[in-house]
C-alpha positions in Angstrom: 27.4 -4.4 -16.7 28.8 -4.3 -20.1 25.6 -3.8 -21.7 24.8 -1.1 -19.3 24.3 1.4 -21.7 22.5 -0.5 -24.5 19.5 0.8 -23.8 20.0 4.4 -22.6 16.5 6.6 -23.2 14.5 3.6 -22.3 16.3 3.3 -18.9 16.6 6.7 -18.0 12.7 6.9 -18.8 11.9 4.3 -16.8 14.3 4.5 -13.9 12.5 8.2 -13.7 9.2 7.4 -13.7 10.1 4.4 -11.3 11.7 6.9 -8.8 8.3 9.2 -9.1 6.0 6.3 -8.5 8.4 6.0 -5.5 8.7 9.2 -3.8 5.3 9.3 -1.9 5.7 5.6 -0.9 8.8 6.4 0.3 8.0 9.0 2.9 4.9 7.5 3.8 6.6 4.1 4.9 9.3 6.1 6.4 6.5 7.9 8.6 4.5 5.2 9.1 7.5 3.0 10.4 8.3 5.4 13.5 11.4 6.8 12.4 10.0 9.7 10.3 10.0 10.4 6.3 13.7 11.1 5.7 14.2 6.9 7.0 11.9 5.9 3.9 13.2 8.1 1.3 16.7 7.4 2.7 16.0 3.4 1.9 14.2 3.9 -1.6 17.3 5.5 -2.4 20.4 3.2 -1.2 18.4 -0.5 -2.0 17.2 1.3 -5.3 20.8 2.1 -6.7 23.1 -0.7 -4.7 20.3 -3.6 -5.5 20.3 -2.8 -9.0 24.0 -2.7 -9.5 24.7 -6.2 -7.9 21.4 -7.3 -8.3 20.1 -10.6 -10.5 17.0 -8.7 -12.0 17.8 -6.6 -14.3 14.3 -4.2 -14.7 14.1 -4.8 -10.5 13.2 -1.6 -9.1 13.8 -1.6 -5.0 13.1 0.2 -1.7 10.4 0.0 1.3 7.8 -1.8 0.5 4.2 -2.7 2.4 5.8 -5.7 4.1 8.9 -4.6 5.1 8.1 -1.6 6.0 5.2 -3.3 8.8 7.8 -6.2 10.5 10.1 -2.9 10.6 7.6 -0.9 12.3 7.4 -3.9 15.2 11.1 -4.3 15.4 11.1 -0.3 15.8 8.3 0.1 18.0 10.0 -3.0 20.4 13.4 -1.3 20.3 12.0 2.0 21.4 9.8 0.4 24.0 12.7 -0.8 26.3 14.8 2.6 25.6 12.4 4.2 27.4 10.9 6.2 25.0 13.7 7.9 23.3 14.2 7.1 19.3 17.8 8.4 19.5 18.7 6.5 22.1 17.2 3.4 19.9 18.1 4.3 16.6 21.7 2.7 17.0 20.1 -1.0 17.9 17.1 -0.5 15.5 20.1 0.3 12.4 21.8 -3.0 13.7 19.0 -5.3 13.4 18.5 -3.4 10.1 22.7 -4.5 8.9 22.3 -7.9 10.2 18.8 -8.6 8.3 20.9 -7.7 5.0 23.9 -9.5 6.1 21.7 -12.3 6.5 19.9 -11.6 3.1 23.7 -11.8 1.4 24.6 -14.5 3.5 21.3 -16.4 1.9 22.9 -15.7 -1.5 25.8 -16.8 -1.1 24.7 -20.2 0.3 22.3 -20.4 -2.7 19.3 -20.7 -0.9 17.2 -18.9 -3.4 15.9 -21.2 -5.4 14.2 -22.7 -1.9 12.5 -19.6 -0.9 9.7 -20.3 -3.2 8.6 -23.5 -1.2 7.1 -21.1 1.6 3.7 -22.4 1.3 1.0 -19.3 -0.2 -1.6 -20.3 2.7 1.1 -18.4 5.0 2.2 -15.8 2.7 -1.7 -15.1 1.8 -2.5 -14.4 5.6 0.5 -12.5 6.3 0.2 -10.4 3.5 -3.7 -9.6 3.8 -2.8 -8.8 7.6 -0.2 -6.4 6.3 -2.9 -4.6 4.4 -5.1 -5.0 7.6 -2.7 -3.3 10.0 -2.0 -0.1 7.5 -5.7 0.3 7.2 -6.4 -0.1 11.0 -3.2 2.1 11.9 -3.8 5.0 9.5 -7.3 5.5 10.4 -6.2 7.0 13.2 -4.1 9.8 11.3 -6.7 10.0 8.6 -8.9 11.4 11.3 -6.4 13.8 12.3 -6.3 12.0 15.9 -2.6 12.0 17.2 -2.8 10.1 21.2 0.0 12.3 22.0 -1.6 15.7 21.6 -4.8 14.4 23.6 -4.2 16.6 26.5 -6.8 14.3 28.1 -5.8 11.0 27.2 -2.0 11.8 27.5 -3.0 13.0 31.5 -4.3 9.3 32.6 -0.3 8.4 31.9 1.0 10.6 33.6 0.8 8.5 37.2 2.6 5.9 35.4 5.1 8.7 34.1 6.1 9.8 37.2 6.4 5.8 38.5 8.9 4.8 35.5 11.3 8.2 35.7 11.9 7.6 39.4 11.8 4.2 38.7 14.6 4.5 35.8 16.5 6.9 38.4 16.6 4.1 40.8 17.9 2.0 38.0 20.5 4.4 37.0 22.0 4.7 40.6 22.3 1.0 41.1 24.3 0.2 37.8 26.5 3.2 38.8 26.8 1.2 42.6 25.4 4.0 44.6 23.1 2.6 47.3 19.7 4.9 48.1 19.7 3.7 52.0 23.2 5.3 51.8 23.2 8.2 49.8 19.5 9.7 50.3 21.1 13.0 49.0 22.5 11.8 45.6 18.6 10.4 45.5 17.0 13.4 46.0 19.2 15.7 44.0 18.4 13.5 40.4 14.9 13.0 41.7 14.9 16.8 40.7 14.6 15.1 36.6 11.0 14.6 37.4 9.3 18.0 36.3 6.2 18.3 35.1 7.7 18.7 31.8 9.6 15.7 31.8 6.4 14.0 33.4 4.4 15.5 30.2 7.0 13.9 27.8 6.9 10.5 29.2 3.2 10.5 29.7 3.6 11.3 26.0 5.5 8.5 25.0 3.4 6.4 26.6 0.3 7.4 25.4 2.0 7.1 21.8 2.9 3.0 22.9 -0.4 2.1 23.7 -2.0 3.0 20.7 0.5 1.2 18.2 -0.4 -1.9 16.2 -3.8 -2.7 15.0 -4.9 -3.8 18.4 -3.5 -0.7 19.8 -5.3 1.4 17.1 -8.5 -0.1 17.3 -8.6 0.5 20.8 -8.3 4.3 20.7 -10.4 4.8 16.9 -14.0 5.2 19.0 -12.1 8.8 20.8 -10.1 9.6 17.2 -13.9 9.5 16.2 -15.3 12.0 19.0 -12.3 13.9 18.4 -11.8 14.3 14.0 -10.3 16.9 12.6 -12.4 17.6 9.5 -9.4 19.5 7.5 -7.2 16.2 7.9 -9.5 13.7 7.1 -11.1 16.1 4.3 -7.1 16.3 2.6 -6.7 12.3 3.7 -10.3 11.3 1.3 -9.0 14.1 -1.1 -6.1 11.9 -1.4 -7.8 8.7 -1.8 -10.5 10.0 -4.1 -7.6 11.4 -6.3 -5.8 7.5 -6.3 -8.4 6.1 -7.3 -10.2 8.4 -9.6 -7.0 9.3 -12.0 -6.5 6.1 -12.8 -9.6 5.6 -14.5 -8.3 9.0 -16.6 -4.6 7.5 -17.3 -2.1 4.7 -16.1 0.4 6.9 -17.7 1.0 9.6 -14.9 1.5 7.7 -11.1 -1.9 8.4 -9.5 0.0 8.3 -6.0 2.2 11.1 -7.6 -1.0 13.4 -8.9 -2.8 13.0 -5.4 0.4 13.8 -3.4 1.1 17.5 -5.1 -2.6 18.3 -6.0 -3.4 17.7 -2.1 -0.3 19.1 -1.0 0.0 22.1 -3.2 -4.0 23.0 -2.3 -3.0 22.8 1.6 -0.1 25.0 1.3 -1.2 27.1 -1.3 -4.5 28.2 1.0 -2.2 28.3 4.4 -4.5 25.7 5.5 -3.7 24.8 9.5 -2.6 21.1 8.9 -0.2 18.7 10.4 2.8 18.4 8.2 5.2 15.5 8.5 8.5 15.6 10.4 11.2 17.8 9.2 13.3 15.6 6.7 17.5 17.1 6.9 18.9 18.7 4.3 21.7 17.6 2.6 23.5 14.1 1.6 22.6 11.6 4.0 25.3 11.2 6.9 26.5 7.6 7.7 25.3 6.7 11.4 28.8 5.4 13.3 26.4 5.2 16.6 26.1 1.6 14.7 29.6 0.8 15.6 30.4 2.9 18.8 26.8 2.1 20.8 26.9 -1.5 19.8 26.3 -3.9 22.3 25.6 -7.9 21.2 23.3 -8.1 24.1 21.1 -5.3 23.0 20.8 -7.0 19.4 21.0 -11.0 19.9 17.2 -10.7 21.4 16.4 -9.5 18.0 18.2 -11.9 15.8 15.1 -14.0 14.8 13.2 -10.3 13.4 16.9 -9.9 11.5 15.9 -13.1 9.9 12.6 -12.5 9.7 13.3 -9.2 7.2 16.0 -11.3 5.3 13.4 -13.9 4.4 10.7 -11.6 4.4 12.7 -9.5 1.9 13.9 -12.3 -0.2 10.7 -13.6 -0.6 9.2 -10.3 -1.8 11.9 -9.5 -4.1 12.4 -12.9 -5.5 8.3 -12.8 -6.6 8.7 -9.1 -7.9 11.7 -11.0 -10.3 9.4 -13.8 -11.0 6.6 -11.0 -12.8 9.7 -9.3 -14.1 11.0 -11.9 -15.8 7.5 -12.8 -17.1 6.8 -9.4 -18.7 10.2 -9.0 -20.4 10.9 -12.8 -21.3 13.9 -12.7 -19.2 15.5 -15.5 -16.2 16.4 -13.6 -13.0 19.4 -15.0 -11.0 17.6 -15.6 -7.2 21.1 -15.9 -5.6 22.7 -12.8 -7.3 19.7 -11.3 -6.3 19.4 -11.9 -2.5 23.1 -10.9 -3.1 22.1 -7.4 -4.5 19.0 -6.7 -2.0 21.3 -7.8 1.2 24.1 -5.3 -0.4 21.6 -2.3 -0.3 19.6 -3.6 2.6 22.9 -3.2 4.2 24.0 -0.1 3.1 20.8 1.8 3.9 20.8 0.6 7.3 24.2 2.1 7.7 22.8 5.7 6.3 19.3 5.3 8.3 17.3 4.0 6.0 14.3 1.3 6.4 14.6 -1.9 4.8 13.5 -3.0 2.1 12.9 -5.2 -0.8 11.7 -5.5 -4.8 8.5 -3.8 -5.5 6.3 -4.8 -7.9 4.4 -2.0 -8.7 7.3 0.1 -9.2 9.1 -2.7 -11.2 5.9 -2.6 -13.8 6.5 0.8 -14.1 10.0 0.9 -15.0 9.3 -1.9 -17.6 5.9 -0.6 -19.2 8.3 3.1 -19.5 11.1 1.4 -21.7 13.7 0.1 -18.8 15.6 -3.1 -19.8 18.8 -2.8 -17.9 19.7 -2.6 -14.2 20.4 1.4 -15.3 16.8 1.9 -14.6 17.2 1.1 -10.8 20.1 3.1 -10.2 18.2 5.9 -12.1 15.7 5.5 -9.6 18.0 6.0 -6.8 19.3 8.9 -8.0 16.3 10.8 -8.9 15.0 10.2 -5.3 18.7 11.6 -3.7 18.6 14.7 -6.4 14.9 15.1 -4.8 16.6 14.8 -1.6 18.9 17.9 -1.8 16.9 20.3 -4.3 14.0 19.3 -2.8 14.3 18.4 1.0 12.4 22.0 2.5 9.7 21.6 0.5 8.9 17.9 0.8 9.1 18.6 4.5 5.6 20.4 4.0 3.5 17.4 3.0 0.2 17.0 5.1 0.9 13.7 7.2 -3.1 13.2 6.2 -1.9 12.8 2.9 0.5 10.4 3.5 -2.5 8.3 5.3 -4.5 8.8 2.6 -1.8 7.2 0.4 -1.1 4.4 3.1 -4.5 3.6 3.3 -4.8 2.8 -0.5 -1.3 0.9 -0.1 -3.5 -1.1 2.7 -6.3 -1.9 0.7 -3.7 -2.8 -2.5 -1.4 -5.3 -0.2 -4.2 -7.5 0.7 -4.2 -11.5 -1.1 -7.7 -11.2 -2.3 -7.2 -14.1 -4.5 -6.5 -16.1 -1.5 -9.5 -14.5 0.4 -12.3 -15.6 -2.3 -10.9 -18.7 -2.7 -11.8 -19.4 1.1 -15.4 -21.2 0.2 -13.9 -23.6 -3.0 -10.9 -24.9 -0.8 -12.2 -28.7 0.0 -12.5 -28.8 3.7 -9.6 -31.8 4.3 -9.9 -31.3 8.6 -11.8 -31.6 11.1 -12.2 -29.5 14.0 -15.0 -30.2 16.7 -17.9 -30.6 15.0 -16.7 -28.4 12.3 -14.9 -29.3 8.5 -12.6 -27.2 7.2 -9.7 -26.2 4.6 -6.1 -26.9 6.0 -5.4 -24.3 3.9 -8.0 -21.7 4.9 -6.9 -22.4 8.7 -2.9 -21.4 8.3 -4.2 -18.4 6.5 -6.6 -17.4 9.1 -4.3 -18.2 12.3 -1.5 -16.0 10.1 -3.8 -13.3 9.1 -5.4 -13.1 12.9 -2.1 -13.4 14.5 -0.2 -10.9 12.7 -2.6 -8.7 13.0 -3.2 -8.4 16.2 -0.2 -10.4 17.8 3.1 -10.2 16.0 4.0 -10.5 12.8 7.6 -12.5 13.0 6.1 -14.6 15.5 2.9 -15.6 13.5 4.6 -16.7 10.6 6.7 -18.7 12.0 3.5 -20.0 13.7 2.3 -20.1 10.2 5.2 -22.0 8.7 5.0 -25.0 12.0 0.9 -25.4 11.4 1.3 -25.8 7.3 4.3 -28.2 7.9 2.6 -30.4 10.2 -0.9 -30.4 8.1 1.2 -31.0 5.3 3.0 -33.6 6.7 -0.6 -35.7 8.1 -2.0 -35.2 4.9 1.4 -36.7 2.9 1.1 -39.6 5.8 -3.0 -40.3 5.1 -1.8 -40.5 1.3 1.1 -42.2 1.5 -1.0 -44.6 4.3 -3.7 -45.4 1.8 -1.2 -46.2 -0.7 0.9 -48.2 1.4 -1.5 -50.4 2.2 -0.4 -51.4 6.1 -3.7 -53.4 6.6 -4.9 -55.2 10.1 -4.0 -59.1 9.7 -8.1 -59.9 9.3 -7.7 -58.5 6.1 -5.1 -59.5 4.3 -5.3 -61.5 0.7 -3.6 -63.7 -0.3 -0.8 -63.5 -3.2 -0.2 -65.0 -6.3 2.0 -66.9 -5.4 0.6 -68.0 -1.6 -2.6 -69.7 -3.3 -1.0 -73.4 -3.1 -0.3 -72.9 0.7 -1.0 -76.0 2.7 -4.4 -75.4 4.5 -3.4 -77.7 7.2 -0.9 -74.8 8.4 -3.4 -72.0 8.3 -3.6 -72.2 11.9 0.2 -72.1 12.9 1.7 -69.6 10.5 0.1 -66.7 9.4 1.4 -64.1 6.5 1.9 -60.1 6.7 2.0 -58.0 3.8 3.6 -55.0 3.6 2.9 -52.6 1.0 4.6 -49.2 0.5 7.1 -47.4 3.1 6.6 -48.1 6.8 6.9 -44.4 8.5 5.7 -42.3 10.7 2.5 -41.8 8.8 1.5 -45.5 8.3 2.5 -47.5 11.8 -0.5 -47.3 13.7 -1.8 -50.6 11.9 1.0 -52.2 12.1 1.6 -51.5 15.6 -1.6 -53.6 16.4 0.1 -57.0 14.6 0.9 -58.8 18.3 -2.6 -58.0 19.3 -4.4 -59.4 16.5 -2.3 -62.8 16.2 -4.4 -66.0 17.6 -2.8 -68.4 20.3 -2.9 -70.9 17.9 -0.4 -69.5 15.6 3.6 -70.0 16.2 4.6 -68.3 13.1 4.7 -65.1 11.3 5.8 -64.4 7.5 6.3 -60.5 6.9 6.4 -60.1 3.4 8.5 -56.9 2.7 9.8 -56.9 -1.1 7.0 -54.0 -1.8 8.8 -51.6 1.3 11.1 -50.1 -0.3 11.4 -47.4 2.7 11.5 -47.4 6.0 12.0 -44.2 8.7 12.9 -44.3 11.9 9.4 -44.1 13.2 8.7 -47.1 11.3 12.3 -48.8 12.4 11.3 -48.8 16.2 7.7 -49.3 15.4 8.6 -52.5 14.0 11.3 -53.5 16.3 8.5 -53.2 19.4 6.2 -55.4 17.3 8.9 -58.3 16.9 9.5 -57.8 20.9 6.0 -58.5 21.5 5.7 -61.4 19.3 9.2 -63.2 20.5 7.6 -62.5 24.2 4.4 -65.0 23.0 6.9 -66.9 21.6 6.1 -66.4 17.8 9.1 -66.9 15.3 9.1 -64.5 12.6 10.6 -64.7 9.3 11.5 -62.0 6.8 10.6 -62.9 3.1 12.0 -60.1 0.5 14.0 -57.4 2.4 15.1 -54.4 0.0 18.2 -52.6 0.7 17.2 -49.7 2.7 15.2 -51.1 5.1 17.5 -54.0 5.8 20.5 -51.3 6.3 18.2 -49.7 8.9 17.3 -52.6 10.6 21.1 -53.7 10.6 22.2 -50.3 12.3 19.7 -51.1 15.4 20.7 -54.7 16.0 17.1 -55.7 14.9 18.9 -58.1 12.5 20.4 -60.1 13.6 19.5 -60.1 17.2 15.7 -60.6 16.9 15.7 -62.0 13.4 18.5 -64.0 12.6 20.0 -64.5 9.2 18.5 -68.3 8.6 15.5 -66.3 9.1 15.6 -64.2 6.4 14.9 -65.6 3.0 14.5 -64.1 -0.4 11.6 -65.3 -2.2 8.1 -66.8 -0.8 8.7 -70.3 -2.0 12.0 -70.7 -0.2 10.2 -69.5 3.2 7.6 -72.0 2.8 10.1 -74.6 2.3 11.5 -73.8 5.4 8.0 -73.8 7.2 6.9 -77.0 5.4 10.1 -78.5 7.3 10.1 -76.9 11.0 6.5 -76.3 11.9 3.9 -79.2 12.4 0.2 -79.1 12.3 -0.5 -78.9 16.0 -3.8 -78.4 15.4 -4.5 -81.3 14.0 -2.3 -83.5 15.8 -4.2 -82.3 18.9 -7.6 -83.4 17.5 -6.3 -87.0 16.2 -5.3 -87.9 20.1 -8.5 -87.1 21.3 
C-alpha cells in the first residue's frame, strides 16, 4: 500500500477506462442474472474496490463476470423457484449463498489452497466455459427478439390452471404450519381462499410462465413462438448493438466498443421516443446494506445450497487466479494466489451484503487497465468508484437502457466466453478410449459431457461430474502407464535374471521364480492376481522377487495377500527375495508377515534363497522317474 500512489495518472487512467469497459457488462449480467441491473452494477462496484485493496494482483480489475454471473443465475432461479415466485421473499437466501461463497473464497486463502486451483484439469474448464457462452447465446435470443414469456397473454393463459392449483395449494400449506385444521375450520378456508383473484391468478401464471422458459433448455423450448412473435424494433436495436461491437473495433481498440454500442443505441432509442422495453428501474442513491441477510436467515433454507456456495468460491478463484496469471504476464509481475482469493472472498462478501452478484477477476477489463497505464491496485479501486459516482449522478438515466441492448451486448459476451482453442483441437486429440465400437479422446469426452451437461442440465452439478470422469480417466491411463512400466508379467513369460542363469535345471519343476517389476497398485494387479492359477502341480515352491517394488498400495497389499492364500491352500511355500522398505511396512501392518510368510522366509539377495532351496526342496520329479 505504500507505493499506492507511485503511479498516480497511469492508475487513475486506467482504473477509468476499466470502470467504462465495465458499466454495460455490469448491468447486463445484473439483468441477465434475475435480480435486475442495479445487482450487477452494485457487484462491479464493491469486488472492484474491496478486491483490489486486499487483493494479490496488483493491475486485477474485478466484478461479474460471464461465469459467475451464469452458476449465479441457477442458484437465483432455484432459490426463487421454491419461494414461490416472489424475488423479495428470495433475495435474503439468494444474498446468503452469495456471503457464504466469499467466505468460502477467504477461507480458501487463508488455508493456502491457491496454488492447487490450477490442477483443475482444462478438459473441464474448456466444456464449462464454452457452455457458459452457449447458455447466454441460447438465453438472450429470446430478448434479442423482443419475446418476454410473461407478456404472452397466450402462453401465460395455459398456466393459469396450474396457478390457481399452487395458490390454494400454498393456502393449504399456510393453514397447516399455523395448526388450523380445514375439516375444522371450513370458514377460516374459505375466507383466505378469497387470495385467489384473477389478478393474483394472472401473477402466478406469470411467474410460471417466466420458470419454464429459463436455462438454455427452457429457452430453446419457447425460441420457435419468440420467432412467430419478434418485435422488429428490439431485435433491430439488439443487431444495432452487435453490429456496433464488432464493427468499432476494427476502427479503434482505444475507445470500449461495448461502451460506443451501449450510448449510440441507447441515445438513438431515446432520442426518437422509440416504444422499447427498457430495463428495470435501478434506485437511486448509495446502495443500502440488506439486514434481511441476518433477520430472515434460516440454516435450513441455505445448507441445501452449500455445494453452489462452493461451487462460486472455486468457480471464482479459478477465474480470478487465470486473469492474475495474464496479468502478471503482461506487466512482468508474480501475483500472490492466497492474498488473492483473500481479496476476491473480501469483496465477494461485501457485495453480497449490499445486493450485489458475485463475482471474480476479469480479464478483459484487467487488459484494459494495464494497456491505459494502471500499475497499482489504485486502478481497481478507481474502477469502483467511477461505477458508484455513475451510480448516484447517473442512476435515472441508466435506468432508460433498451434491455435489447443489453442482449445485444450479452450475446457478444456469449460468443467471446466460448474455449475455442479447446473446440478445434477436438480432431488432433489422440483418441486414448474406447467406447462401443467407437475411439475417442479422454479429453474430448470430459469436455463434451461438461459442455452438454451444463448446458442443458446444471452447471454445479456437471462440473463436478466433470471433475469425477477426468479423475478416473486420468487415473486408468496413469495405471496402463505405470502397468506397462511395471512390468507385472503372467508366470509363462518371465526371463530369467542375471543372476538366476546358474540355477539347477533339475529344480525347474519344483520351484518356480516371480518377478516383480515397478509398484504393485491398483492399476497393475490383474496379472498378478492370476499367479495361483498359472502355477503347475508339479511345483512346491515360489520365489517372488521384489527388490525392483519399491511401492505397494493397498489395492496391491490385499491383492497380494489373496494370492499367497491361494498358494498356501495348494500347499506352495513362498519365499520373499529383496523386500524394500515400504512394501515390507505394509505387509507388516496386515499380518501378511509374519503370519503367511515367516521371517526364515524372507531372505535378502537371490543367492542366499537358492541356498536355502538347494537345502529343503528335492527333485521329486526325478526321483519319481528313477523308481519306475
Amino acid at each position: 500500500m505504500k507505493n499506492l500512489f507511485s503511479n498516480l495518472k497511469g492508475d487513475l487512467f486506467g482504473g477509468i477506462t476499466a470502470g467504462i469497459v465495465a458499466l454495460p457488462l455490469a448491468l447486463a449480467f445484473g439483468v441477465s442474472s434475475g435480480l435486475g441491473p442495479s445487482a450487477g452494477l452494485y457487484g462491479a462496484i464493491f469486488i472492484s474496490f474491496f478486491a483490489a485493496i486486499f487483493g494479490g494482483t496488483n493491475t486485477q480489475i474485478s466484478g461479474p463476470t460471464a461465469p459467475m454471473t451464469a452458476v449465479s443465475m441457477v442458484i437465483i432461479a432455484g432459490i426463487i423457484a421454491i419461494n414461490d415466485g416472489n424475488v423479495e421473499k428470495a433475495l435474503p437466501a439468494i444474498l446468503t449463498v452469495f456471503l457464504l461463497g466469499g467466505i468460502m473464497q477467504v477461507g480458501l486463502g487463508l488455508l493456502g489452497l491457491g496454488k492447487y486451483i490450477r490442477y483443475i484439469p482444462y478438459p473441464v474448464v474448456s466444456g464449462f466455459m464454452t457452455a457458459i457462452g452457449l447458455i447466454i447465446i441460447i438465453t438472450q435470443t429470446l430478448p434479442t427478439l423482443g419475446y418476454y414469456p410473461k407478456d404472452d397473454i397466450e402462453f401465460v393463459d395455459q398456466y393459469k390452471p396450474q396457478a390457481e392449483e399452487l395458490i390454494l395449494e400454498n393456502i393449504l400449506k399456510e393453514e397447516a404450519g399455523e395448526g388450523i385444521l380445514v375439516l375444522e375450520n371450513f370458514e377460516e378456508t374459505i375466507n383466505r381462499s378469497n387470495e385467489i383473484t384473477p389478478e393474483s391468478i394472472q401473477k402466478e401464471a406469470q411467474t410460471l410462465a417466466n420458470s419454464e422458459t429459463k436455462g438454455a433448455l427452457g429457452a430453446l423450448k419457447v425460441i420457435p413462438r419468440a420467432l412467430s412473435n419478434i418485435v422488429w424494433l428490439e431485435f433491430g436495436l439488439a443487431l444495432a448493438t452487435i453490429f456496433i461491437i464488432y464493427g468499432f473495433k476494427r476502427i479503434t481498440t482505444v475507445v470500449p466498443s461495448t461502451l460506443v454500442a451501449l450510448l449510440v443505441v441507447s441515445g438513438i432509442a431515446f432520442a426518437f421516443d422509440l416504444n422499447y422495453k427498457p430495463i428495470e428501474q435501478i434506485p437511486a442513491g448509495f446502495p443500502s446494506l440488506n439486514f434481511k441477510i441476518f433477520t430472515e436467515f434460516k440454516l435450513g433454507s441455505v445448507t441445501p445450497y452449500f455445494f453452489s456456495a462452493l461451487t462460486l468460491a472455486l468457480l471464482g478463484a479459478i477465474d480470478s487466479l487465470l486473469t492474475s496469471v495474464v496479468a502478471d504476464n503482461m506487466t512482468k509481475t508474480k501475483h500472490s494466489p492466497n492474498k488473492e482469493l483473500v481479496g476476491q472472498g473480501i469483496g465477494n462478501s461485501i457485495a453480497a451484503l449490499f445486493g450485489g452478484l458475485p463475482g471474480a477477476g476479469a480479464t478483459i477489463r484487467t487488459v484494459v487497465n494495464i494497456n491505459s497505464g494502471g500499475k497499482t491496485k489504485l486502478s481497481g479501486m478507481m474502477a469502483g468508484i467511477l461505477l458508484l459516482f455513475i451510480l448516484l449522478a447517473l442512476g435515472p438515466i441508466a435506468s432508460k437502457i433498451p434491455a435489447a441492448v443489453l442482449a445485444g451486448i450479452l450475446i457478444t459476451v456469449g460468443i467471446s466466453v466460448m474455449d475455442y482453442k479447446g473446440l478445434k483441437a477436438i480432431p488432433s486429440l489422440p483418441k486414448d478410449i474406447k467406447i462401443g465400437p467407437l475411439k475417442l479422446s479422454s479429453e474430448v469426452v470430459v469436455m463434451i459431457v461438461v459442455m452438454l451437461l451444463s448446458t442443458f442440465w446444471n452447471l454445479i452439478y456437471a462440473v463436478g461430474i466433470g471433475l469425477v470422469i477426468a479423475s478416473l480417466m486420468f487415473m486408468k491411463k496413469m495405471g496402463d502407464l505405470t502397468a506397462e512400466r511395471s512390468d507385472v508379467k503372467s508366470l509363462d513369460e518371465e526371463k530369467a535374471w542375471s543372476d538366476e542363469i546358474d540355477f539347477p535345471k533339475s529344480l525347474k519343476e519344483e520351484v518356480f521364480i516371480k518377478h516383480l517389476k515397478g509398484p504393485l497398485f491398483f492399476g497393475s494387479t490383474s496379472e498378478f492376481q492370476q499367479l495361483a492359477n498359472q502355477i503347475p502341480k508339479t511345483a512346491s515352491t515360489v520365489i517372488i522377487r521384489m527388490g525392483r517394488m519399491q511401492y505397494m498400495d493397498q489395492s496391491g497389499l490385499y491383492t497380494l495377500e489373496d494370492v499367497l492364500i491361494d498358494l498356501k491352500k495348494s500347499n506352495i511355500i513362498i519365499l520373499f527375495v529383496g523386500v524394500l522398505k515400504q512394501p515390507r511396512y505394509m505387509m507388516e501392518r496386515v499380518d501378511v508377515i509374519p503370519d503367511l510368510i515367516p521371517e526364515e522366509h524372507i531372505f535378502t539377495t537371490f543367492d542366499e534363497s537358492l541356498k536355502w532351496i538347494k537345502d529343503n526342496i528335492k527333485d521329486t520329479t526325478t526321483a519319481i522317474e528313477e523308481k519306475k
